[in-house]
VOTORDO-804609 format. One record per residue: x, y, z of N, C-alpha, C in turn; residue in three letters. Coordinates in steps of 0.1 Angstrom, whole numbers, plus 5000, padded with zeros to 4 digits. Each point is the difference from the previous one (the first is absolute). Layout:
XYZXYZXYZALA/...
END
This chain:
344463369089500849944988501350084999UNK/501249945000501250004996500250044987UNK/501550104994500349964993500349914988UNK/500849925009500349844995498349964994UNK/499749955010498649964999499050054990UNK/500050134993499550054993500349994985UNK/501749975002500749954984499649854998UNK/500149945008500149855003498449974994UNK/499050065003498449994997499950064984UNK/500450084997500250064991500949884985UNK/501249975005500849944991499349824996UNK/498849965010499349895003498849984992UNK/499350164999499549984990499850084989UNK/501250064994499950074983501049914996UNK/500949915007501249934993499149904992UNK/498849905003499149924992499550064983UNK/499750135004499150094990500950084992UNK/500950035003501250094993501050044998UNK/500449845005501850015004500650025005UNK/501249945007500950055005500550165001UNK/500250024987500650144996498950095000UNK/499050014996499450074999499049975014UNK/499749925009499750025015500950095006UNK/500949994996501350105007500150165001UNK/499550004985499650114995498750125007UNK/499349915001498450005005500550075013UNK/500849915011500250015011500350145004UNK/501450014990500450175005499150074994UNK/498849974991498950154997499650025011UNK/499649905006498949955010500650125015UNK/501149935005500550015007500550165004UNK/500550094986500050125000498750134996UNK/499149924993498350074999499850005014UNK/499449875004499150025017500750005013UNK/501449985001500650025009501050085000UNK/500450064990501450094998501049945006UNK/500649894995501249915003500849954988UNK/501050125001501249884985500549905005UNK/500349934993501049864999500950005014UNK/500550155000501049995011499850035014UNK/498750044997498749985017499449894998UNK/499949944988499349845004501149915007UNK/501350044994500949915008500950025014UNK/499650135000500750085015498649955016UNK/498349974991499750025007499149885002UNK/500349894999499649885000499149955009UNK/500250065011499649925010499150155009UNK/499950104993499450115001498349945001UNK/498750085005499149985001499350094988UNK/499249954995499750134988498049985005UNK/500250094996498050135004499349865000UNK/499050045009499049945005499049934988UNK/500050094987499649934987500349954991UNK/501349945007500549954993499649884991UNK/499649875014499249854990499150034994UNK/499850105006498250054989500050054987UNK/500950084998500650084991500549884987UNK/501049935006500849934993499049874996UNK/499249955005499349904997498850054988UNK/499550115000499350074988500950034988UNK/501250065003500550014989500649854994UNK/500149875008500649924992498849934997UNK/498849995009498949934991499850064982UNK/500050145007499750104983501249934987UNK/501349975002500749944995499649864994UNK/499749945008499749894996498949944992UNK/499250144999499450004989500450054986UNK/501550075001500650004988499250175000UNK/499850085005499750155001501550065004UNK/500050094986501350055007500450065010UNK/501349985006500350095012500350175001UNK/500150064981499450155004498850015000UNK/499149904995498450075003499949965014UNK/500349925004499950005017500850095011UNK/501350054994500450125009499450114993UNK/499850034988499150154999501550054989UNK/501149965000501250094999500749894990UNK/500750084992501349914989501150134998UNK/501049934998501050065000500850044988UNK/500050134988500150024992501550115000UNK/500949964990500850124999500550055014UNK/500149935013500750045006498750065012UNK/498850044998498950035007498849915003UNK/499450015005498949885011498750104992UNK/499349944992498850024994498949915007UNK/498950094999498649975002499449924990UNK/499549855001499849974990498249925004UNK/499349954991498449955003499749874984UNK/499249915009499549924984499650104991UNK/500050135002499250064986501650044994UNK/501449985004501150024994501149904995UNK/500649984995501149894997500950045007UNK/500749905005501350035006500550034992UNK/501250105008501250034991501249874999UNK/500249974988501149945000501650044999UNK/501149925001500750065003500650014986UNK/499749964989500449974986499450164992UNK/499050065005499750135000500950105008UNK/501150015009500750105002500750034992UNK/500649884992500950034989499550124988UNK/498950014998499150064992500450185005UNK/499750005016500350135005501650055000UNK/501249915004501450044993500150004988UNK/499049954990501050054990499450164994UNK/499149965002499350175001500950085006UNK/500349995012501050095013501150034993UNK/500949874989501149984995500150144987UNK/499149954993499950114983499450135011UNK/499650045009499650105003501350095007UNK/501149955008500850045000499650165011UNK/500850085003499650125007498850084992UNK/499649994991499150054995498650035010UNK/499550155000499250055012498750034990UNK/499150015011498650024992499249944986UNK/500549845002499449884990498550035003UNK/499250014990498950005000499849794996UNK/499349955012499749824997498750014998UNK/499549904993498749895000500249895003UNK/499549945008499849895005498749864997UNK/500049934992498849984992499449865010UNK/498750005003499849885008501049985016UNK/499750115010500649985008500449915009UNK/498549965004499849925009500150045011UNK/501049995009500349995012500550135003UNK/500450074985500850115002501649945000UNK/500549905001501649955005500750124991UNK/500049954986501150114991500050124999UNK/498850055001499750185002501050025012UNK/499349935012500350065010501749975002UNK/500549874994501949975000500750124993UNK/499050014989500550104990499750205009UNK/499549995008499950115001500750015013UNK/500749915007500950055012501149984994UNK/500349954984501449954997500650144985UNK/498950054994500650114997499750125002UNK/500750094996499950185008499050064993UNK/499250025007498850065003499549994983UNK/499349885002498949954987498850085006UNK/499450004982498450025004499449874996UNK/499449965009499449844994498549985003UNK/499850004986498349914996500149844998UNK/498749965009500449845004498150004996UNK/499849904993498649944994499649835000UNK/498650015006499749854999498949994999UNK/499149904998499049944992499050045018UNK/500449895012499750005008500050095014UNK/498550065002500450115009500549905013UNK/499649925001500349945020501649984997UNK/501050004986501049965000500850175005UNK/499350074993500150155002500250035012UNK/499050005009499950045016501249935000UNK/500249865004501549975007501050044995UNK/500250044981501050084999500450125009UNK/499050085004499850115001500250015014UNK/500249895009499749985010502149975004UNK/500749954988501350005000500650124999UNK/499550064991501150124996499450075016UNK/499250065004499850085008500949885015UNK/500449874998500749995015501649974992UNK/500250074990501449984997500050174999UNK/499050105004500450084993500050084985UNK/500149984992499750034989498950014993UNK/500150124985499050044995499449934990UNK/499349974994499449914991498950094998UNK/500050004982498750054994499149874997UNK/498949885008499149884998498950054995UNK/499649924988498950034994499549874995UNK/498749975001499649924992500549954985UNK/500249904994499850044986500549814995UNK/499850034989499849864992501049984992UNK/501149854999500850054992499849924987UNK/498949964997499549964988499350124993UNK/499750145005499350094995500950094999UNK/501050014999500950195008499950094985UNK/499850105005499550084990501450104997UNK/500450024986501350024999499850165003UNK/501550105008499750095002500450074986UNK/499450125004500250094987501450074995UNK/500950015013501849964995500749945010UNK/501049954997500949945012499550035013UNK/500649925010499950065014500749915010UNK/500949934998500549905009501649984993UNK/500749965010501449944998500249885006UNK/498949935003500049895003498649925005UNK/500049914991498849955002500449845004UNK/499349975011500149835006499149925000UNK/500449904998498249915001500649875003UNK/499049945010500349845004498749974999UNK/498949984988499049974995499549855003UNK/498549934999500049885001500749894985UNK/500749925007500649904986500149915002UNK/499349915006500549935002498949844993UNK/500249934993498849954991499249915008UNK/499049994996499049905012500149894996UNK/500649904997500649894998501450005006UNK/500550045006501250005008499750045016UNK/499049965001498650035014500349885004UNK/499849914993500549825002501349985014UNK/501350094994501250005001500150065014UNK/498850095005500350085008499849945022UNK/500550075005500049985011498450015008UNK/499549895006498850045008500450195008UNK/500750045003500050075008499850144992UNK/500350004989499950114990498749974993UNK/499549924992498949974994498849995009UNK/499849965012498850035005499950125008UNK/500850085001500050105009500450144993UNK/500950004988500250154991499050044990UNK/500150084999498450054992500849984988UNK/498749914992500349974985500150084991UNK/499550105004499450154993501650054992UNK/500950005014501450045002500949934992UNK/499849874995500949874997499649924983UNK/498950045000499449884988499650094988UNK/500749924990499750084984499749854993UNK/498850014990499949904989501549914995UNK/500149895002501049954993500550034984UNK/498950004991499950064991500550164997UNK/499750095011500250154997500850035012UNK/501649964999500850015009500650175006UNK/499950044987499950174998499650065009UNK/498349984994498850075006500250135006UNK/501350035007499650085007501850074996UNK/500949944997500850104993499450094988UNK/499749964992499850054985499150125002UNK/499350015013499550185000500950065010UNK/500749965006500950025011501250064993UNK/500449924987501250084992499550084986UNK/498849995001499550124991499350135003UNK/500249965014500050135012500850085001UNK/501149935005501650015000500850124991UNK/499049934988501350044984499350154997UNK/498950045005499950115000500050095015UNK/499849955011500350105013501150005001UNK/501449924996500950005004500950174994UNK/500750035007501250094997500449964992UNK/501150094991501149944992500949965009UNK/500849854995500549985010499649945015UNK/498450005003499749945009499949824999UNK/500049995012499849845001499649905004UNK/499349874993498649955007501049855005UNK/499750005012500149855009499049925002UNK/500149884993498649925005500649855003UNK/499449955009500549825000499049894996UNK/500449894996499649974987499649855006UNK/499149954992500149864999501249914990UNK/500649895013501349994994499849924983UNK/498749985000499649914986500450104988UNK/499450195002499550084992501350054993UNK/501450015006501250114999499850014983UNK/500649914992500250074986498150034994UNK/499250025003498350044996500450145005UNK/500250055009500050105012501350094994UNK/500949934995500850104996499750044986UNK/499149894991499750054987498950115002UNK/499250025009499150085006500550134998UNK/501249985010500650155001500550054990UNK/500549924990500950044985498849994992UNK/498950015001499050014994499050195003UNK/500050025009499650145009501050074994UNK/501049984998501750104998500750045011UNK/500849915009500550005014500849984989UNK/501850045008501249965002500749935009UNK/501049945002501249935013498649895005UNK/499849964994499049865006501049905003UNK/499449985014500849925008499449855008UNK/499849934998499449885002501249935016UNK/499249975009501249965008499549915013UNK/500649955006499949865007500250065020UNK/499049935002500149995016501249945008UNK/500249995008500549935010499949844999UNK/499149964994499849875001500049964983UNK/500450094995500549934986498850004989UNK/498650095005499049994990500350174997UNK/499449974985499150094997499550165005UNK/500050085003499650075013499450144996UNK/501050074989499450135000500550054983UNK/499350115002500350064985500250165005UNK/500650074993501150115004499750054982UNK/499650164999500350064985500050145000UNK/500850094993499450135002499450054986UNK/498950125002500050084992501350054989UNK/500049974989501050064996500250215000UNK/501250025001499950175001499550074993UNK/499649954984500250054987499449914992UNK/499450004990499949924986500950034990UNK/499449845000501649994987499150014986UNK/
END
């Protein structure tokens, strides 16, 4: 099998299932995961012969497609912040609406050395581990409900490198410490309401763990309201909690925070014009 021949099979059958643009998309994952070929070796090398596994290879991964399974759980790998994560059904992919979450952290953190982080509901590890190659020399505790999510966190930081304190733990339970201890605390928690399950893509809905994704329509919170009364006391003076939000929740989510005693509450919009995240700090001082 050819080059050519390999896009041409490829573009034949994800363009039916997922579009133009987004088969296109597919193609250079595809293309640079199992063959290590950018764009500009797909097109320099057209008529090149590529490895002997190749129809074999490519025909499992597009059947797996065509069943609407995503294409990181079928390469093993997603691409977060600039690094190639390890990822498994027992993890959510990283989105890319979540990096934003890690600059703006990067941004208010500025040269500042030796940030002690939390990381609440890891998952995959993506933000610990963005957040710990992107500021100088953090100490970072990263916690999640699920150990198999754990191992593959743990399984990132050690091939990016980096230290990570993983621990089990619950973020419906967190037991407040006995004084501050963080300058930054992150959380990309589940929020997302199960009636908006309807809305969602076969490829996410039968294949991401619900665990990760679904909160009562009714108790859209659920999992901020101990997450920022966590917060209002681990935090530093002056520390600062990042969380991303359901785009429904912003003014609940910020009365939350002005409710704990945060200051600079910041309510703010994605890339795509929703909803996205909430931003507050500890205030320095009482007033």
């Amino acid at each position: 099998m050819k080059t050519g021949e390999a896009i041409s099979l490829m573009r034949s059958r994800l363009t039916p299932i997922v579009g133009e643009r987004e088969a296109q998309a597919m193609m250079r994952v595809i293309m640079d995961e199992v063959f290590h070929y950018s764009p500009v070796d797909v097109m320099l090398r057209e008529d090149s012969e590529l490895p002997s596994f190749a129809p074999e290879r490519l025909d499992a991964i597009l059947t797996r497609l065509e069943r609407h399974e995503p294409l990181q759980y079928i390469l093993g790998t997603a691409r977060f912040h600039g690094h190639s994560l390890l990822v498994t059904p027992a993890t959510l992919i990283p989105r890319p609406e979540t990096e934003h979450l890690v600059d703006m952290a990067v941004a208010d953190a500025g040269n500042r050395s030796d940030l002690r982080v939390l990381d609440i509901a890891t998952g995959s590890g993506c933000i610990a581990v963005a957040l710990a190659r992107a500021l100088h020399f953090p100490v970072i505790d990263a916690i999640d409900i699920s150990d198999e999510a754990l191992a593959v966190a743990r399984q990132n930081a050690a091939r990016l490198k980096v230290r990570i304190n993983f621990a089990h733990g619950d973020a419906l339970a967190l037991t407040p410490p006995h004084e501050p201890c963080y300058d930054i605390i992150v959380s990309n928690p589940p929020y997302v309401g199960n009636s908006e399950a309807a809305d969602m893509e076969p490829n996410v809905l039968q294949y991401e763990p619900h665990l990760a994704l679904f909160v009562p329509d009714d108790d859209l919170l659920r999992f901020y309201r101990p997450i920022v009364a966590y917060a209002a006391g681990a935090l530093e003076r002056g520390g600062r909690l990042y969380l991303e939000i359901n785009r429904r929740c912003g003014d609940a989510v910020a009365r939350l925070l002005e409710a704990n005693g945060f200051a600079g509450i910041d309510i703010t919009r994605d890339a795509y014009g929703n909803t996205r995240y909430a931003t507050a700090m500890r205030p320095t001082r009482d007033w």
